[in-house]
KEFIRO-640112 format. One record per residue (C-alpha): chain; x, y, z; residue number from 0. Coordinates in Angstrom, 2 decimals. Layout:
<keros>
kero chain->A x->X y->Y z->Z resi->NUM
...
</keros>
This chain:
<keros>
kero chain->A x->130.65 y->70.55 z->82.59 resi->0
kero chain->A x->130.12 y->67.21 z->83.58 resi->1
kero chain->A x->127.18 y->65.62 z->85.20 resi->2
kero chain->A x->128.37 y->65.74 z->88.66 resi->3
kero chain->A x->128.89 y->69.20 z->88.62 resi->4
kero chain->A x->125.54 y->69.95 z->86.82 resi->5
kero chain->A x->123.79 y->68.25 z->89.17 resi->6
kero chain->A x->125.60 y->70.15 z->91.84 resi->7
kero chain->A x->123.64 y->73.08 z->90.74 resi->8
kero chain->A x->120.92 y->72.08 z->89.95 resi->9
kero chain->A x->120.59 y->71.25 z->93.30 resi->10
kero chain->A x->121.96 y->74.55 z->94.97 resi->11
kero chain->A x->118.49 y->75.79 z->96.17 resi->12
kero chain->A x->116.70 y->72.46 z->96.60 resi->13
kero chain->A x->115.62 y->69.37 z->95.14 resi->14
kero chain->A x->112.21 y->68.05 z->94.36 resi->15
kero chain->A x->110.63 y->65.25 z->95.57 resi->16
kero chain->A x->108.28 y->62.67 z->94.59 resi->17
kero chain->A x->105.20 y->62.79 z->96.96 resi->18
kero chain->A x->102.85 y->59.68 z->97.38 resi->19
kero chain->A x->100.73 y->60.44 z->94.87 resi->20
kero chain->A x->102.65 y->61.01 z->92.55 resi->21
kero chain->A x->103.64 y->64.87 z->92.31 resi->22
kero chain->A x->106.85 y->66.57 z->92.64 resi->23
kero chain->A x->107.46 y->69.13 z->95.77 resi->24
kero chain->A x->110.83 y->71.26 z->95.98 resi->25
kero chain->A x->112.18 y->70.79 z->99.55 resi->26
kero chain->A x->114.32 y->74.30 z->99.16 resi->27
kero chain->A x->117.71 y->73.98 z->101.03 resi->28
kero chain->A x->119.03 y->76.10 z->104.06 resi->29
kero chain->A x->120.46 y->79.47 z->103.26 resi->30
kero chain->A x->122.82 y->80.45 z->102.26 resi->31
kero chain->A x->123.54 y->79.20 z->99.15 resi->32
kero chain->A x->126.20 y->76.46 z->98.20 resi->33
kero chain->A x->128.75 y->76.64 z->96.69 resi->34
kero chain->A x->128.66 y->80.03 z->98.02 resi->35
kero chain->A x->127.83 y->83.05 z->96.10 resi->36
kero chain->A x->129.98 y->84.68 z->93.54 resi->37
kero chain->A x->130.06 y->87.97 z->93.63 resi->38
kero chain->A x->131.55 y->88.87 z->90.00 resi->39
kero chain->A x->132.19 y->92.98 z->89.05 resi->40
kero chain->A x->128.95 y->92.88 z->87.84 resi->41
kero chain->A x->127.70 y->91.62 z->91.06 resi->42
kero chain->A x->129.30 y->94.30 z->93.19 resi->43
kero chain->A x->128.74 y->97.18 z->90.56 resi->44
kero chain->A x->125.22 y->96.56 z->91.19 resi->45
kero chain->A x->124.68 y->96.38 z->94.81 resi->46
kero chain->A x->127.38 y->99.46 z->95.00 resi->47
kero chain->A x->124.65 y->101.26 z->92.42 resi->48
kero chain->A x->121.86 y->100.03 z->95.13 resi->49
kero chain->A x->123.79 y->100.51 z->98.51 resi->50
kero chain->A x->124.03 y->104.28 z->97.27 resi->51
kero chain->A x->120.17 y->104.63 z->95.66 resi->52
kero chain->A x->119.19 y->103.84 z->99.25 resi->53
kero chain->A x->121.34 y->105.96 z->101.00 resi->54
kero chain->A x->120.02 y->108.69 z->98.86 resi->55
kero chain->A x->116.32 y->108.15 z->99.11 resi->56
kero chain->A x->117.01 y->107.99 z->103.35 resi->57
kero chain->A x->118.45 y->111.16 z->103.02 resi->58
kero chain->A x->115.65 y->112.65 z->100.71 resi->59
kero chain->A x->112.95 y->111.83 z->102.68 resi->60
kero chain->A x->114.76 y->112.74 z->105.97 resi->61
kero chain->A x->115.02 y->116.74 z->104.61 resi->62
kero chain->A x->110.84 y->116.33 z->104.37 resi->63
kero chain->A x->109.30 y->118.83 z->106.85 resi->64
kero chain->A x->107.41 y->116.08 z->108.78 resi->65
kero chain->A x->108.74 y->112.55 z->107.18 resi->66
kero chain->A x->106.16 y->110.61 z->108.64 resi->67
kero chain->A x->103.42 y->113.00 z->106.88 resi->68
kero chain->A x->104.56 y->111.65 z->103.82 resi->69
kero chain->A x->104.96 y->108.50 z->104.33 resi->70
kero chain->A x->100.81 y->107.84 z->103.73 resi->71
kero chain->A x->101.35 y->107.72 z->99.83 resi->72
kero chain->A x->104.24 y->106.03 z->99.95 resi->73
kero chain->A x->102.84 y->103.04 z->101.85 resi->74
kero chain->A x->99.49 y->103.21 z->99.80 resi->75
kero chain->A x->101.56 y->103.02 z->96.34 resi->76
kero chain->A x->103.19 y->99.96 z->97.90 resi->77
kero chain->A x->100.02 y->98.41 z->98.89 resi->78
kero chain->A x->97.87 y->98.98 z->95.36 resi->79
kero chain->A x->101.37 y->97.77 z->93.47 resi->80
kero chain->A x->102.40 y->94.50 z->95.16 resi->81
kero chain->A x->98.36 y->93.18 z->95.17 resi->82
kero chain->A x->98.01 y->94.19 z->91.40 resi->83
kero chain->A x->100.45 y->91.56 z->91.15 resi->84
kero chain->A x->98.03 y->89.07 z->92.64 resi->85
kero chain->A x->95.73 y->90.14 z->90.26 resi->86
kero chain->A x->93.92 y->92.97 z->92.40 resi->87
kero chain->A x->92.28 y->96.24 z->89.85 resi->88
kero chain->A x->91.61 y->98.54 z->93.01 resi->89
kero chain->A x->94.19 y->101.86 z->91.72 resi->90
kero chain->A x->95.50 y->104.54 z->94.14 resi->91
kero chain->A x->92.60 y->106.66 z->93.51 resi->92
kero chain->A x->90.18 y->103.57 z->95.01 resi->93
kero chain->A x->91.88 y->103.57 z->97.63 resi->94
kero chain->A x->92.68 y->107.17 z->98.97 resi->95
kero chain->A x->88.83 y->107.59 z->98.25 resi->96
kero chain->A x->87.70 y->104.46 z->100.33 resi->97
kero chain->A x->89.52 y->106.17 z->103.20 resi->98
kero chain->A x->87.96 y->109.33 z->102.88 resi->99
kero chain->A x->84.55 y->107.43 z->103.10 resi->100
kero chain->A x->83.52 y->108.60 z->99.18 resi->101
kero chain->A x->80.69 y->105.93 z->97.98 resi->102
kero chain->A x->81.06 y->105.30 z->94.56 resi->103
kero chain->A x->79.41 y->101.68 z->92.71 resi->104
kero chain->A x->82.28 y->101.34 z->90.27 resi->105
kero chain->A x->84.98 y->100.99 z->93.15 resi->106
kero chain->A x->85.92 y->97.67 z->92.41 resi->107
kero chain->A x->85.40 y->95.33 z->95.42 resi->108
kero chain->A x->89.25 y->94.45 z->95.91 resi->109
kero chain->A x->89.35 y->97.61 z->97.80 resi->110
kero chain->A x->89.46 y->95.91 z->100.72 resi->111
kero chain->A x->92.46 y->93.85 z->100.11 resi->112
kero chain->A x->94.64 y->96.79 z->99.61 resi->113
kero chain->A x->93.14 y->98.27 z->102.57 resi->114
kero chain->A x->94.53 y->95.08 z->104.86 resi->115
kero chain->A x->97.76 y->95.89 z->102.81 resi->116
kero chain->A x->98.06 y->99.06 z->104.32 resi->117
kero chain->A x->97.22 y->97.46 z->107.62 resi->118
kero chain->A x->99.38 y->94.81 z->107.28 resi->119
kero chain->A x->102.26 y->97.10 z->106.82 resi->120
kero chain->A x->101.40 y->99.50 z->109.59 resi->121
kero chain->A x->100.72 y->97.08 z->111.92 resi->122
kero chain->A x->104.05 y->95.17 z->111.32 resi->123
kero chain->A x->105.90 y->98.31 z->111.31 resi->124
kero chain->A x->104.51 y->99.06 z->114.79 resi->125
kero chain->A x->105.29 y->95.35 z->116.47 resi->126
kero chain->A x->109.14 y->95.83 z->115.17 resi->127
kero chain->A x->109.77 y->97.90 z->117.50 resi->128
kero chain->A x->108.45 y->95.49 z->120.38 resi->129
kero chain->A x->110.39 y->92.31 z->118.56 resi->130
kero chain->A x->112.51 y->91.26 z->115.68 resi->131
kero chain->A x->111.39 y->89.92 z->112.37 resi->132
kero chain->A x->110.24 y->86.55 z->113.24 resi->133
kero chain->A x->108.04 y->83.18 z->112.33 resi->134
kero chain->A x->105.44 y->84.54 z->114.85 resi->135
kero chain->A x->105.30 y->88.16 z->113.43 resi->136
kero chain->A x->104.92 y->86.86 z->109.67 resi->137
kero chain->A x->102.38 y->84.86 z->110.85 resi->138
kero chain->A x->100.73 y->87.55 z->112.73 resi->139
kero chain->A x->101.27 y->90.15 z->109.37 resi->140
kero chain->A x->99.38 y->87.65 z->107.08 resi->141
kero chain->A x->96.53 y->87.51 z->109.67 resi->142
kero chain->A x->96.14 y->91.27 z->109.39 resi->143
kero chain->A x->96.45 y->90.84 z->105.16 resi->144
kero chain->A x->93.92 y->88.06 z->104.69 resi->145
kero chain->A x->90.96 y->89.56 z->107.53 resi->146
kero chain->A x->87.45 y->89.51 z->106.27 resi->147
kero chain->A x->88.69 y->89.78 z->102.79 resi->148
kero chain->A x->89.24 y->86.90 z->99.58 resi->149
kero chain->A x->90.76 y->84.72 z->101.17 resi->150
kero chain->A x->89.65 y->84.97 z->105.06 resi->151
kero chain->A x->88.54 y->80.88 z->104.63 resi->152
kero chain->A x->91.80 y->80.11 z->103.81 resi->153
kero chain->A x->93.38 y->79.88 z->107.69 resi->154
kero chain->A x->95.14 y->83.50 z->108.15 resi->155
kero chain->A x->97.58 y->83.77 z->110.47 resi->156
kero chain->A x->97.94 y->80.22 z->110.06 resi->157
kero chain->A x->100.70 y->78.30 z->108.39 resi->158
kero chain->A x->99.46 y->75.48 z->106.01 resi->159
kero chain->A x->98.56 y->72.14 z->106.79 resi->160
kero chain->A x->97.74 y->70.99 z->103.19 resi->161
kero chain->A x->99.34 y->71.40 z->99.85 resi->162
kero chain->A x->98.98 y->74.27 z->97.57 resi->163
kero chain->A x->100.85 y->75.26 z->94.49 resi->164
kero chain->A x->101.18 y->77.31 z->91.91 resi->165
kero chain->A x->100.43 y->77.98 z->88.03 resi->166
kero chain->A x->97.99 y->78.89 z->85.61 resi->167
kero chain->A x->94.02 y->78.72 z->86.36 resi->168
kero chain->A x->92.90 y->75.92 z->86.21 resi->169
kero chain->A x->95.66 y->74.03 z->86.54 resi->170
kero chain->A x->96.38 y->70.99 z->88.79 resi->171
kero chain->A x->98.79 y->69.62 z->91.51 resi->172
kero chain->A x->100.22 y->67.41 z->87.81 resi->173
kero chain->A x->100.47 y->70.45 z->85.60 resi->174
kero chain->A x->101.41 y->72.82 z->88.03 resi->175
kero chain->A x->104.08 y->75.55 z->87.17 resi->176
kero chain->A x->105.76 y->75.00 z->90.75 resi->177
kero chain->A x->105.01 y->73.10 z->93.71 resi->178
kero chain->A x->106.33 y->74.00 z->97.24 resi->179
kero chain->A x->107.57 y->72.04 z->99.94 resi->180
kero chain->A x->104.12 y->69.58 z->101.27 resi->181
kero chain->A x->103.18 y->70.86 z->104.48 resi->182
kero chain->A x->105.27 y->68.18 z->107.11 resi->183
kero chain->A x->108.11 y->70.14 z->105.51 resi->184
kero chain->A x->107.10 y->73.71 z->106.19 resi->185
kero chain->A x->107.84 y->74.23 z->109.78 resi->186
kero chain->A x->111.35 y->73.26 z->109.26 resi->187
kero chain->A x->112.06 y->75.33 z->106.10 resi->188
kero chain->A x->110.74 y->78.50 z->108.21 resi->189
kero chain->A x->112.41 y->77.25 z->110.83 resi->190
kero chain->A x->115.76 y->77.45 z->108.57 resi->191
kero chain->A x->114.45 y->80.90 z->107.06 resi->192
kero chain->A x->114.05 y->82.45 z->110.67 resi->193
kero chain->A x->117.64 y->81.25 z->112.01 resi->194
kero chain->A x->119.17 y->82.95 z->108.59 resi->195
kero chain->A x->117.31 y->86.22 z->109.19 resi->196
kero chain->A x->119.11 y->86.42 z->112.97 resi->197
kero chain->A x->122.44 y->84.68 z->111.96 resi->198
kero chain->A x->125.69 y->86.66 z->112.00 resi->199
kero chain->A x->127.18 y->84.92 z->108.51 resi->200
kero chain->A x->129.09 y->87.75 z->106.52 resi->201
kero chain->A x->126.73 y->89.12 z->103.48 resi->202
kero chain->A x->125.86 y->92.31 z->102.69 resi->203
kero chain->A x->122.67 y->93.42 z->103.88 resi->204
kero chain->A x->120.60 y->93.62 z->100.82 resi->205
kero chain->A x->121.94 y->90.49 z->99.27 resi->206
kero chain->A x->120.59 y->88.83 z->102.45 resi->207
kero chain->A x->117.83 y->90.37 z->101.89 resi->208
kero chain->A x->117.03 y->89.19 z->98.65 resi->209
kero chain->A x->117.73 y->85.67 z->99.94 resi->210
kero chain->A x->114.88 y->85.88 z->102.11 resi->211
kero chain->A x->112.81 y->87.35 z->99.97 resi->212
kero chain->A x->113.55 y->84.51 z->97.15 resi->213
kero chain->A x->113.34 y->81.83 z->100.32 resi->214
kero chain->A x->109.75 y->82.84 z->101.21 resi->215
kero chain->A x->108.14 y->82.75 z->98.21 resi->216
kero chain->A x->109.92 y->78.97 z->97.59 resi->217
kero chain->A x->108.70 y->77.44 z->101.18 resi->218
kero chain->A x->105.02 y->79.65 z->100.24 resi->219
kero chain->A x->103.91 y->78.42 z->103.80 resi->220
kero chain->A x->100.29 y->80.21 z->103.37 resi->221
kero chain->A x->97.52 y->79.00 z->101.37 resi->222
kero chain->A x->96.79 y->82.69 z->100.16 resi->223
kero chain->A x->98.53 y->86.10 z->100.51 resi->224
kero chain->A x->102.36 y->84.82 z->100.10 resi->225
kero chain->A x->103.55 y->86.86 z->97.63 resi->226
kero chain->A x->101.99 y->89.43 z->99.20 resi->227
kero chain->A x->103.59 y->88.81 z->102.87 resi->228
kero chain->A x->107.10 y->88.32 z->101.24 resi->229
kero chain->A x->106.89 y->91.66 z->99.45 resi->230
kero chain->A x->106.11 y->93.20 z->102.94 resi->231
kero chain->A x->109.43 y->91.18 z->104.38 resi->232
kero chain->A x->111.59 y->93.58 z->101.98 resi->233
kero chain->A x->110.17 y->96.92 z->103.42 resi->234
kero chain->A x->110.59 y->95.37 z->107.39 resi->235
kero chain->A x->113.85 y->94.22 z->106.45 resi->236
kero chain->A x->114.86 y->97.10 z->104.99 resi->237
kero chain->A x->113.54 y->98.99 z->108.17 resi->238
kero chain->A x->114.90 y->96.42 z->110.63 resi->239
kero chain->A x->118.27 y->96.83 z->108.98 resi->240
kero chain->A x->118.36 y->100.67 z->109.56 resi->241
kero chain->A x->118.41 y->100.72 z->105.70 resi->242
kero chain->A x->115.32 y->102.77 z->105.32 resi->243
kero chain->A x->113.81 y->104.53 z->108.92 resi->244
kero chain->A x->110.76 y->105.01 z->106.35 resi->245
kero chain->A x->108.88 y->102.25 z->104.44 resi->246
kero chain->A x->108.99 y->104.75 z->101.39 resi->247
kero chain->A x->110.40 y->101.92 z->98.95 resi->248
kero chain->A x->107.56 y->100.63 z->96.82 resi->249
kero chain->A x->109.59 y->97.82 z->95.12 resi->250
kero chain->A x->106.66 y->95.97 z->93.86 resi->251
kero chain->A x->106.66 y->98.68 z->90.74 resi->252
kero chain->A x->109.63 y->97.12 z->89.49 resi->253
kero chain->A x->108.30 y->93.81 z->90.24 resi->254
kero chain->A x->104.91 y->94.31 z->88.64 resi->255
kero chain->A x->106.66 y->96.27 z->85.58 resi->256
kero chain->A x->108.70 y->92.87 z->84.88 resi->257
kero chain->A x->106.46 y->90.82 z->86.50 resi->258
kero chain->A x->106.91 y->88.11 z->83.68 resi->259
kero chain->A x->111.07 y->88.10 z->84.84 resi->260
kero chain->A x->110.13 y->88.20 z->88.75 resi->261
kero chain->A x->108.41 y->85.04 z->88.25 resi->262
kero chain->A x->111.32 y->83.75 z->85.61 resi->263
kero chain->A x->114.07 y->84.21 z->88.15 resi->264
kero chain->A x->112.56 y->82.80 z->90.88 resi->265
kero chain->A x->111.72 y->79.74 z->89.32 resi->266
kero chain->A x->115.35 y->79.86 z->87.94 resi->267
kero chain->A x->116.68 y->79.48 z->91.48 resi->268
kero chain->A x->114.88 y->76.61 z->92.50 resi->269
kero chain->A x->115.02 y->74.26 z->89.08 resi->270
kero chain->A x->118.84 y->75.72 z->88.52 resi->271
kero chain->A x->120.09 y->77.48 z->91.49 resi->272
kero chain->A x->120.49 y->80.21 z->89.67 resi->273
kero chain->A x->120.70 y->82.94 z->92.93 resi->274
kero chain->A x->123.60 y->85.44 z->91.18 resi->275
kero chain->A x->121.12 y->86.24 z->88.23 resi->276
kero chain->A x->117.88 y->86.98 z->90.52 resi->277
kero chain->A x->120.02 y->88.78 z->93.28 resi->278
kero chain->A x->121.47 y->90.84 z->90.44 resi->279
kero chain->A x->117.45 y->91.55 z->89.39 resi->280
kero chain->A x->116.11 y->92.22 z->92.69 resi->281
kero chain->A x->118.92 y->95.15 z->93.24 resi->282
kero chain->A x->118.84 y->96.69 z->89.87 resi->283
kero chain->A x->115.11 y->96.95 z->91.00 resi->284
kero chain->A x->116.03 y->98.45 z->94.16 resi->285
kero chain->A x->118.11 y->100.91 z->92.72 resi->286
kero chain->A x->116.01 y->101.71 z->90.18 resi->287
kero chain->A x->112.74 y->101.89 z->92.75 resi->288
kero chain->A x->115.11 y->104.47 z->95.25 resi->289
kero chain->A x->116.14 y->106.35 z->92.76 resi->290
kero chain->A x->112.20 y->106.96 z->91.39 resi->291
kero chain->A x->111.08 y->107.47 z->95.05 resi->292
kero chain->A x->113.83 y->109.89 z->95.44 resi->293
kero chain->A x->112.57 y->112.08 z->92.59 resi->294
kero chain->A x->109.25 y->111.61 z->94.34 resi->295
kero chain->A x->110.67 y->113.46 z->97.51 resi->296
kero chain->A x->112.32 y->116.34 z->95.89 resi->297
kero chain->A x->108.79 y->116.88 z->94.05 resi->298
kero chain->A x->106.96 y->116.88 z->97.23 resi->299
kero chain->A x->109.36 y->119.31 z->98.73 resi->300
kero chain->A x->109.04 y->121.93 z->95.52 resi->301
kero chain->A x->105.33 y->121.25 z->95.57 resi->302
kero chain->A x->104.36 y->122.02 z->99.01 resi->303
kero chain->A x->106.88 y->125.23 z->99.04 resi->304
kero chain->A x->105.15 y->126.08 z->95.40 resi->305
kero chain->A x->101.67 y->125.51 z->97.54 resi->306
kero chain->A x->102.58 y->127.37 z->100.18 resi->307
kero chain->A x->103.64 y->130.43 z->98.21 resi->308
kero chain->A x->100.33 y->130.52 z->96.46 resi->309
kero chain->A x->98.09 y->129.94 z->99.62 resi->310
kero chain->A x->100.43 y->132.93 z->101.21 resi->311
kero chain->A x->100.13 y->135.51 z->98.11 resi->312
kero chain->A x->96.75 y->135.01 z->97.65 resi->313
kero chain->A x->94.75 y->134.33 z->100.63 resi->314
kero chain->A x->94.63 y->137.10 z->102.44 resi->315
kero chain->A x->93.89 y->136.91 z->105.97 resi->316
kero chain->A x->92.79 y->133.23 z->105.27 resi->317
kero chain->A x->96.31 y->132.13 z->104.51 resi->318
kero chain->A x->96.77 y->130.97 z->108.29 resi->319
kero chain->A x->93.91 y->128.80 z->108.49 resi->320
kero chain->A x->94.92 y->127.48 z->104.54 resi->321
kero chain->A x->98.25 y->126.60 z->105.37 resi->322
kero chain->A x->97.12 y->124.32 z->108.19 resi->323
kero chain->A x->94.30 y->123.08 z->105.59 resi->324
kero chain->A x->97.44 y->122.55 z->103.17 resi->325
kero chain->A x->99.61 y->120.82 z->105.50 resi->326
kero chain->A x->96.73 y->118.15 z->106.32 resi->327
kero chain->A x->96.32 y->117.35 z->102.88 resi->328
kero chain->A x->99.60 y->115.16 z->102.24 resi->329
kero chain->A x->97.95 y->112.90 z->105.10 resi->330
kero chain->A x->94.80 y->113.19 z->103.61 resi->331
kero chain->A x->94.07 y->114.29 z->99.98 resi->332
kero chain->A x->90.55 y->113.82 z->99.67 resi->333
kero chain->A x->88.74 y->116.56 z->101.63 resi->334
kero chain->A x->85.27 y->118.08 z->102.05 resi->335
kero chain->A x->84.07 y->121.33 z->103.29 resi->336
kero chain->A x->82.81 y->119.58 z->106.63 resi->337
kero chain->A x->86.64 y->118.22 z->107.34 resi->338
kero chain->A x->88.02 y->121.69 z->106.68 resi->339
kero chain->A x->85.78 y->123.36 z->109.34 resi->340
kero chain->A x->85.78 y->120.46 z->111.97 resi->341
kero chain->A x->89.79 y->120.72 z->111.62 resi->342
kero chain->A x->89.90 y->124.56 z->112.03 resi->343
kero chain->A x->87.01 y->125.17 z->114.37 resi->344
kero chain->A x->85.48 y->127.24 z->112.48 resi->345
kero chain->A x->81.59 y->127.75 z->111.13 resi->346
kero chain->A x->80.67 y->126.55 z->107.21 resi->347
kero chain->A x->80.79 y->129.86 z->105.67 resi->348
kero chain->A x->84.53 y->130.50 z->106.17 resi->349
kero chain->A x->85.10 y->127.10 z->105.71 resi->350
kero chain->A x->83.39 y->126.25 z->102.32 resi->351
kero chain->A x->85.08 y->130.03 z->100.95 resi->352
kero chain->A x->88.35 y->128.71 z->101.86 resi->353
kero chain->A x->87.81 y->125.33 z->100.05 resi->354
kero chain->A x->86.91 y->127.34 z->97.53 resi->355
kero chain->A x->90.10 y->129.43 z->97.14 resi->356
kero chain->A x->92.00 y->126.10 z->96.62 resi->357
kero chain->A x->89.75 y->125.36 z->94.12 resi->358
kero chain->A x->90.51 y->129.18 z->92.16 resi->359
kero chain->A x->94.43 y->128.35 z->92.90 resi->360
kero chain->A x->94.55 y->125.37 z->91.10 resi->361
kero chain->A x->95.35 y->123.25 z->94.80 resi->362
kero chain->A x->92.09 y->121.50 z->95.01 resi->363
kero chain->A x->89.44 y->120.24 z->92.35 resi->364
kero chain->A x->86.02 y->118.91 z->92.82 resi->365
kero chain->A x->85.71 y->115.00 z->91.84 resi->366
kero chain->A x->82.20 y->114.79 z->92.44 resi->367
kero chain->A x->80.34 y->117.20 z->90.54 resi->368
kero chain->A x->77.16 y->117.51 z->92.45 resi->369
kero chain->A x->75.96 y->121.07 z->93.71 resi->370
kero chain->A x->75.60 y->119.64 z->97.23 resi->371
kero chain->A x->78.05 y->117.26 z->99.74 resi->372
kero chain->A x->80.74 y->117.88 z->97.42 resi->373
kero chain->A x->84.94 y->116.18 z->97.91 resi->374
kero chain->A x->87.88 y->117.79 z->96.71 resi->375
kero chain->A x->91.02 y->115.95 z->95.72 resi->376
kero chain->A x->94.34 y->117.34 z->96.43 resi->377
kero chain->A x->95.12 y->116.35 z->92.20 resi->378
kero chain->A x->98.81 y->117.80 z->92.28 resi->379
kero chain->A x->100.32 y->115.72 z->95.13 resi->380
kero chain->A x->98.42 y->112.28 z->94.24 resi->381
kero chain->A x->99.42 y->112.61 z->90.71 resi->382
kero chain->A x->102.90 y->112.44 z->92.06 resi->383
kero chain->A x->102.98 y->109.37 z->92.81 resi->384
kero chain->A x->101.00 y->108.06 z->89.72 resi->385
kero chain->A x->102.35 y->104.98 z->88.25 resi->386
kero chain->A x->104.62 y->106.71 z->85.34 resi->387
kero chain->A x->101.94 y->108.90 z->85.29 resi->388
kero chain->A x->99.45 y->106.74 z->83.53 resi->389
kero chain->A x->97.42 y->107.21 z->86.49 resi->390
kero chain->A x->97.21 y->110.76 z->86.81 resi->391
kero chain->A x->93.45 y->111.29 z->86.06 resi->392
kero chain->A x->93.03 y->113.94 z->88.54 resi->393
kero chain->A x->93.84 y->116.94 z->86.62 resi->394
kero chain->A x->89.92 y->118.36 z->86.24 resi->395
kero chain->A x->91.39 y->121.89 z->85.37 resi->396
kero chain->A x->94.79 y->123.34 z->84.95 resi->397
kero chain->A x->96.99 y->123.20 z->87.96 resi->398
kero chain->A x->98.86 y->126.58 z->89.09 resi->399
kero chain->A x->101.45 y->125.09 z->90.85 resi->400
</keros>
């Protein structure tokens, strides 16, 4: 190949630039690529295998009783996965018990930061109905992330004015692994960013999408939370797109399972313009993420009829009240006895003796261990959605069902 043409490609995604004192920025160029993209068999085999994952994982969680039920663990798996990437330790069982206001010392004090995750997701899902996927709403989305926690000094909601970059601790604006584009360049790579997201040019949806994702992370226009923010972009893209009608895609376990290659490719693009091996990464990770979350669905469904069989044969003339208890618990899996009887209306008594026949059925288990102000975890459902399992730590007796 001659030097012409390597440069050519080198050059796809960008080029850096020598700054006044004396570092190199990458001023990324505006999508889409060129030369344009090839799309080889391998190529199209692969966003085929993805285009159908989806489809399938729609259609799961569409024959759920009440979708949006679900949807609560779904979004919270998202949220603990993509910040463990930034380097958060707070699991899925911080977090669920955070919300149900359980004190423990030994949460670790990340918490929050999932928490605004969560948030963050909500919230954006809510203002995409009002407007599209815009500058203003991903600016809006990382004010939401970054509120009073790490990193609430570091301008939320605001795009950067000064120059960050990235690498390991420690390391400098010399040594650093990658530097983005200095901030008088910011405005007008988002700018570019935000006219690709609305423009009508011809790609398939997902491929787009992985542009964008790519894209953000190069311009990195925050001085915290960007990796973060552009994870979110995926799930409101996919949503925007009328891919997903549920943010039930938690993509960031692929990414934090080959979290050493997510960085790898994404470098690749912008020091070789290498966008046909990333896109070809980011959708074997989407098919591979819809096809998990899938399986996830079809559990729920054979758990909750497997739940409501038991509650039914063995409840007596309690099983009405414990199928509405059962029902609340894929919103909210952490219970106590003073939920249960605020929810049904009904005195302590019948209340704590119906917690208590979850507890005999294998449904519910006590976490806390004290004879008084006691929480019950609903251990079968959260364990579903354990990462490979390795988190299911729930299991405090042998489950019936």
């Amino acid at each position: 190949m001659s030097v012409a043409s390597e440069r050519a490609k080198s050059d796809r995604a960008g080029r850096y630039v020598r700054q006044a004192t004396g570092y190199a920025a990458f001023i990324p160029n505006a999508l889409p690529p060129n030369p344009p993209l090839l799309f080889d068999d391998e190529m199209q085999t692969l966003l085929s295998r993805a285009d159908r994952a989806l489809g399938r994982l729609d259609g799961s969680i569409q024959t759920l009783p009440n979708p949006d039920l679900f949807v609560f663990m779904y979004v919270r798996k998202e949220a603990v996965l993509s910040s463990q990437i930034e380097g958060t330790q707070s699991s899925l069982a911080d977090v669920l018990e955070v919300e149900a206001s359980v004190f423990d010392p030994h949460h670790p004090s990340d918490v929050g930061e999932v928490l605004n995750y969560v948030t963050a997701m909500n919230y954006g899902l809510q203002r995409l109905e009002e407007l599209p996927l815009s500058i203003r709403l991903i600016k809006e989305i990382h004010n939401e992330l970054l509120h009073d926690v790490r990193g609430r000094e570091k301008n939320p909601g605001e795009v950067r004015t000064s120059q960050n970059w990235i690498g390991p601790g420690g390391c400098t604006l010399q040594t650093a692994s990658f530097v983005p584009p200095p901030p008088h360049e910011v405005m007008n790579a988002l700018g570019d960013l935000e006219s690709f997201m609305h423009s009508e040019v011809y790609l398939p949806a997902l491929v787009k999408i992985g542009l964008i994702h790519a894209q953000f992370e190069t311009i990195h226009p925050f001085l915290d939370g960007n990796g973060r923010v552009g994870r979110l972009l995926i799930t409101f893209l996919l949503m925007q797109n009328e891919i997903l009608l549920k943010p039930v895609l938690y993509i960031s376990h692929y990414f934090r399972r080959n979290r050493a290659e997510y960085y790898d490719r994404l470098q690749a693009v912008r020091d070789r313009g290498e966008w046909e091996p990333w896109l070809k990464f980011f959708l074997t990770g989407i098919a591979a993420v819809s096809l998990e979350a899938t399986e996830t669905a079809r559990a729920i469904v054979d758990l909750r009829e497997r739940h409501r069989r038991l509650v039914t044969e063995r409840f007596g003339r309690a099983a009405a009240n414990g199928l509405n208890v059962l029902e609340g618990l894929f919103s909210s899996p952490i219970v106590t006895v003073g939920q249960v009887q605020k929810s049904l209306g009904i005195t302590y008594p019948p209340a704590n003796a119906l917690v208590q026949r979850f507890v005999d059925a294998g449904i519910l288990f006590e976490m806390t261990g004290q004879e008084r102000y006691r929480v019950y975890r609903y251990s079968p459902y959260i364990n579903l959605f354990a990462d490979n399992r390795e988190e299911a730590q729930f299991d405090y007796g042998p489950s019936q069902g």
